[in-house]
N, C-alpha and C positions, 0 to 999 in steps of 0.2 A: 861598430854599428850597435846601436840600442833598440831594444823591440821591447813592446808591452809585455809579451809574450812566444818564448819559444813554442811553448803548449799551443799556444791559436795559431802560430806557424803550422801546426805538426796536423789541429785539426782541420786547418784548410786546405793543406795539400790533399791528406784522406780523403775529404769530399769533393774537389777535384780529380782524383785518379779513378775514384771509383766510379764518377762519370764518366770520365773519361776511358774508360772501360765498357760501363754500361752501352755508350752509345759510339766512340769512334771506332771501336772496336771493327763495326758493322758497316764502316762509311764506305769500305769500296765495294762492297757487295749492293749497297743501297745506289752508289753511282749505276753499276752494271744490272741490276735487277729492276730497281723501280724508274730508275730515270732512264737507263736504257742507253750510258755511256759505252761507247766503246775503248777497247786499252788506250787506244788513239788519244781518245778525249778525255780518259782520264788521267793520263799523263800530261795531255795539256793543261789540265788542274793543277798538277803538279809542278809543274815549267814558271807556273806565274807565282806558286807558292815559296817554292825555293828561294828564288831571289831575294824574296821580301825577308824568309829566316835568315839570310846568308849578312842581308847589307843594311837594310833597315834598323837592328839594333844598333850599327854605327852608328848611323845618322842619329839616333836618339842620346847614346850616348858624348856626342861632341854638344849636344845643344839643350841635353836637358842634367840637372845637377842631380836630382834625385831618382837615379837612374832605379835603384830598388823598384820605387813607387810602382814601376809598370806593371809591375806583374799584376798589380790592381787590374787595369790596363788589359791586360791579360786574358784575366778570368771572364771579362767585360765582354770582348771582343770573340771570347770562343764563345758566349751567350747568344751575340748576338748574330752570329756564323750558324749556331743552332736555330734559331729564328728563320732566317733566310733558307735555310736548307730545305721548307718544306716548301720554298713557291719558285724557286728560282733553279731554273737548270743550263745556263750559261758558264761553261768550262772556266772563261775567263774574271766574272765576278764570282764564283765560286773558290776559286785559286788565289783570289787576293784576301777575300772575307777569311779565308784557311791562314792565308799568310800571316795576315795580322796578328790574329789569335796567337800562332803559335809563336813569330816575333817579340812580339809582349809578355808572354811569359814566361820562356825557357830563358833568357839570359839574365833577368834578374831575379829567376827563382835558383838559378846554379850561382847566382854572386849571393844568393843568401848562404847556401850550402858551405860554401867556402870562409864566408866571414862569422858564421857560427860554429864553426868548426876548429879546433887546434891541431896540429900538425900529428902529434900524438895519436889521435882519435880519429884524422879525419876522413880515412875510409870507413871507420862504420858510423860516421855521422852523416857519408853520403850515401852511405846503403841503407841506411834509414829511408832517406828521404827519397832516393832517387832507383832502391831496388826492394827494400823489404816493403815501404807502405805501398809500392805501386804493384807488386807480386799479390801481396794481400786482399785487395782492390781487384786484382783480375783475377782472384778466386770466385766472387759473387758475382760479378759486376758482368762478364759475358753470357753466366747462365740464365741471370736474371733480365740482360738484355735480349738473349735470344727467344726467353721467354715470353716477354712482351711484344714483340716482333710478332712470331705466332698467331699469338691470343687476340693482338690488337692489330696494330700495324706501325712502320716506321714513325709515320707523325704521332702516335703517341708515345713513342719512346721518346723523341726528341722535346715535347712537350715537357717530359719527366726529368729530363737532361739538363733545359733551359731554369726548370725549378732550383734544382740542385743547384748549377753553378750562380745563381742569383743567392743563395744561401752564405756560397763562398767566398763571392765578392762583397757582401756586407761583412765577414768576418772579416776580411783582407784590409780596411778602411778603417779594422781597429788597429793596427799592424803602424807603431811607429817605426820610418825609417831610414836610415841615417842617408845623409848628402853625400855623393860623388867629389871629394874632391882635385883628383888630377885630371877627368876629362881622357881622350881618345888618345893611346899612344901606342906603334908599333914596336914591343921590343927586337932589337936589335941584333942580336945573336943566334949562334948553330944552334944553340937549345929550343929556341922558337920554331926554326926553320923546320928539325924533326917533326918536334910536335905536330907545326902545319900539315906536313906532308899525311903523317900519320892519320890527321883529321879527313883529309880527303880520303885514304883508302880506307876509312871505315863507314863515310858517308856512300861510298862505291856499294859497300857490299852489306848496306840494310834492305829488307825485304819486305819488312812489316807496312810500309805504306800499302802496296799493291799486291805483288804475288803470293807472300806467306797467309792472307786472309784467303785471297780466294783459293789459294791451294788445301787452305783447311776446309776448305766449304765443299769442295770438289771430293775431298774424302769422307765426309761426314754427310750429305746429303742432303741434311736441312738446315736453316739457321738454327735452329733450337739446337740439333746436336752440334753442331758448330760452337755454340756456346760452352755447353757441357765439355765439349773434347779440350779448348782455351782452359775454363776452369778445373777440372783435372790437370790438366801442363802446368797450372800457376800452384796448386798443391805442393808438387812436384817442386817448382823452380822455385821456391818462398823456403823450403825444407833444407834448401844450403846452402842459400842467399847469405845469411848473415854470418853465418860459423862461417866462411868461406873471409870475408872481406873483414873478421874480428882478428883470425890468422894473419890477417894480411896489415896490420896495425902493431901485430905481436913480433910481429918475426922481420918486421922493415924489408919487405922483398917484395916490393911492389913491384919491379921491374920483369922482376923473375913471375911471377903471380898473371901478370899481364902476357907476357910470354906463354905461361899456360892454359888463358882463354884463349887468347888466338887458338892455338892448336886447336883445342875441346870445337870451337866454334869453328873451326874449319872442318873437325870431323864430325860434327852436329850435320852441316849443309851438304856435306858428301854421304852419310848416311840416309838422311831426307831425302836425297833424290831419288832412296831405293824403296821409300817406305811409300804406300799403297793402303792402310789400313788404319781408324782410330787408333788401333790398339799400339800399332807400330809410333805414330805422331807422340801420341802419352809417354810411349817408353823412351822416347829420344828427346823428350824434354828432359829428363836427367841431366845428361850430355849436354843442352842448353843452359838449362839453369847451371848449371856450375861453371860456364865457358863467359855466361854474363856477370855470373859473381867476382870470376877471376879478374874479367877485363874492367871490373870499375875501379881498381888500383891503378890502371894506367889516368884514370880521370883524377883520383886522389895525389897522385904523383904529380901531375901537372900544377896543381894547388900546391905542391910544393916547392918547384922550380924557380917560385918567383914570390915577389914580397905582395903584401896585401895592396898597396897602392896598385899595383898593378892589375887588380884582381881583374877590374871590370872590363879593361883592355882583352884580356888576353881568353876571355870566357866568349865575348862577343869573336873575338878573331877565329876561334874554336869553330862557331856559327857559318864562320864563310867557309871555312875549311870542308867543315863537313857538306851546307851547300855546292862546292862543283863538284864533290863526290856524286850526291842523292842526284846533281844533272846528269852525270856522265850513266850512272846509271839508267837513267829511262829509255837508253838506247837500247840494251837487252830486255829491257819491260816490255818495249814493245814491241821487239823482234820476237823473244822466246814467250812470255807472256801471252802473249796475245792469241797464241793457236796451240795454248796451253800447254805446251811444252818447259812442266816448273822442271825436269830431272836437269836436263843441261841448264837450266836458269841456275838451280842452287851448287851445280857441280864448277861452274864459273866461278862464282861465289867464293868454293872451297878452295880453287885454285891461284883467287884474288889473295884471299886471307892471312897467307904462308910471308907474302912481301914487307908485311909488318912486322914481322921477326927480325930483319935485321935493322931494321931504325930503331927496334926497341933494345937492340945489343948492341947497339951506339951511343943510345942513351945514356944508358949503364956504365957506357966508360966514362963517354961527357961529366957526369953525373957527380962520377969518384973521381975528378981532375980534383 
């Protein structure tokens, strides 16, 4: 791949996260507060969005060559999601306008990650892009959305939001980007087959759609401190982000590294279910952020399993994988979720977590055949 510049890469993702910060941050609280969704219905949001992340970038990439390109696409489409958001409260055109957005961007910004990247380097060249700029970003980016909130109201955050990513998308259109050329292929072996499986039980056990906001909101009180308690946490989680996944380039034990986020993140989600207090959430971002640093070896790992031809294959399959995880999920969203019960939501969770221990010491062996 050839690009004008890694630099305007680097400054459009920044301005993207840090909206994407400023204002998704707020979206399930903005579902349940202003529009007056229920769990119900906001997982029906959900329901219609999945799909589109899971299968949609298939479709795109059997029929379009310059699969990169979309992330254009992308930024375009979560613009104009922000638009709609402030007249439209229909679960199911909500949950496609979400789909698109985020279908269009995440598989061909993770085929950028990967094709700028050398095998050497390539987990801190995806902790870059995909943990330190986005940590950084949700340093300001919650406090200063919760702020706005406040002061003003949702419709002028998103106002603020739609500016930004308009910003992003005119950088993204300087952005040359290289052709697709093998098109949609399933590989064919146990190495895939892990990975897949793995993919689902990590899409099982994400929170951040639904419960981890509002659970932060239920402890914090307002939006505004809501935002404050996120940007404190991203302080925290940005401070061994990168030393965490520079180690993990130095020492080639990505396998091992991934093995030690699981753990960290399964006792992040069982200690969360005890915690009750700002003070307590800040303190256990620690434990967070270093259990997300450890686990993006297992994403750099993957990029290494397979040759670059294959890149764009096996990022979008990633996509589905993780899709009937984030489904199967919404069934405890909206059984525990819903009557506010996050202690046994996250204690699930922690319980989920542990099963990916042994596919990743499968790996391991596979690996060193």
């Amino acid at each position: 791949m050839q690009t004008s510049s890694p630099k305007t890469l680097a400054i459009l993702v920044s301005i993207f996260f840090f909206t994407n910060n400023l204002s998704g941050t707020f979206l399930t609280v903005y579902y349940k507060q202003e529009l007056g969704l229920s769990i119900a219905e906001i997982a029906a949001i959900l329901l219609f969005t999945f799909p589109l992340i899971g299968l949609l970038p298939i479709l795109l990439l059997r029929k379009i060559r310059n699969f990169e390109r979309i992330i254009s696409w992308g930024i375009f489409f979560t613009m104009l999601f922000y638009i709609i958001l402030s007249f439209v409260k229909n679960p199911v055109v909500l949950g496609i306008a979400y789909g698109l957005s985020i279908a269009t961007f995440w598989p061909s910004f993770n085929l950028l990650q990967f094709r700028l990247s050398e095998t050497k380097v390539r987990a801190r060249t995806i902790s870059l892009f995909s943990s330190v700029i986005p940590s950084l970003a949700s340093i300001i980016g919650p406090a200063v959305g919760g702020f706005i909130i406040e002061s003003f109201e949702f419709h002028a955050l998103f106002a603020v939001a739609v500016a930004l990513y308009l910003v992003a998308f005119l950088l993204s259109v300087r952005i040359r980007f290289g052709r697709e050329a093998c098109g949609f292929s399933v590989p064919r072996s146990k190495k895939f087959a892990v990975f897949f499986v793995s993919f689902v039980l990590l899409g099982l056990t994400e929170s951040y759609w639904v419960a981890y906001p509002l659970f932060i909101l239920s402890v914090s009180g307002t939006i505004f401190n809501m935002g404050l308690v996120l940007a404190l946490s991203a302080i925290i989680i940005s401070m061994v982000t990168f030393l965490v996944n520079w180690l993990s380039d130095i020492k080639r034990a990505r396998v091992v590294f991934a093995i030690i986020g699981v753990a960290l993140n399964a006792a992040w989600y069982a200690a969360l279910s005890f915690a009750s207090t700002t003070y307590e959430v800040v303190a256990l971002s620690m434990v967070s952020g270093l259990g997300g640093a450890f686990s993006i070896s297992w994403f750099a790992f993957y990029g290494d399993s397979f040759e670059k031809h294959s890149y764009a294959s096996i990022l979008v399959l990633m996509e589905t994988g993780l899709m009937i995880g984030r489904v199967l999920n919404l069934l405890p969203t909206y059984m525990l979720v819903s009557v506010a019960d996050y202690a046994t939501y996250f204690r699930l969770l922690a319980l989920i977590l542990p099963f990916l221990i042994p596919l990743y010491m499968v790996m391991r062996r596979v690996s060193r055949d």
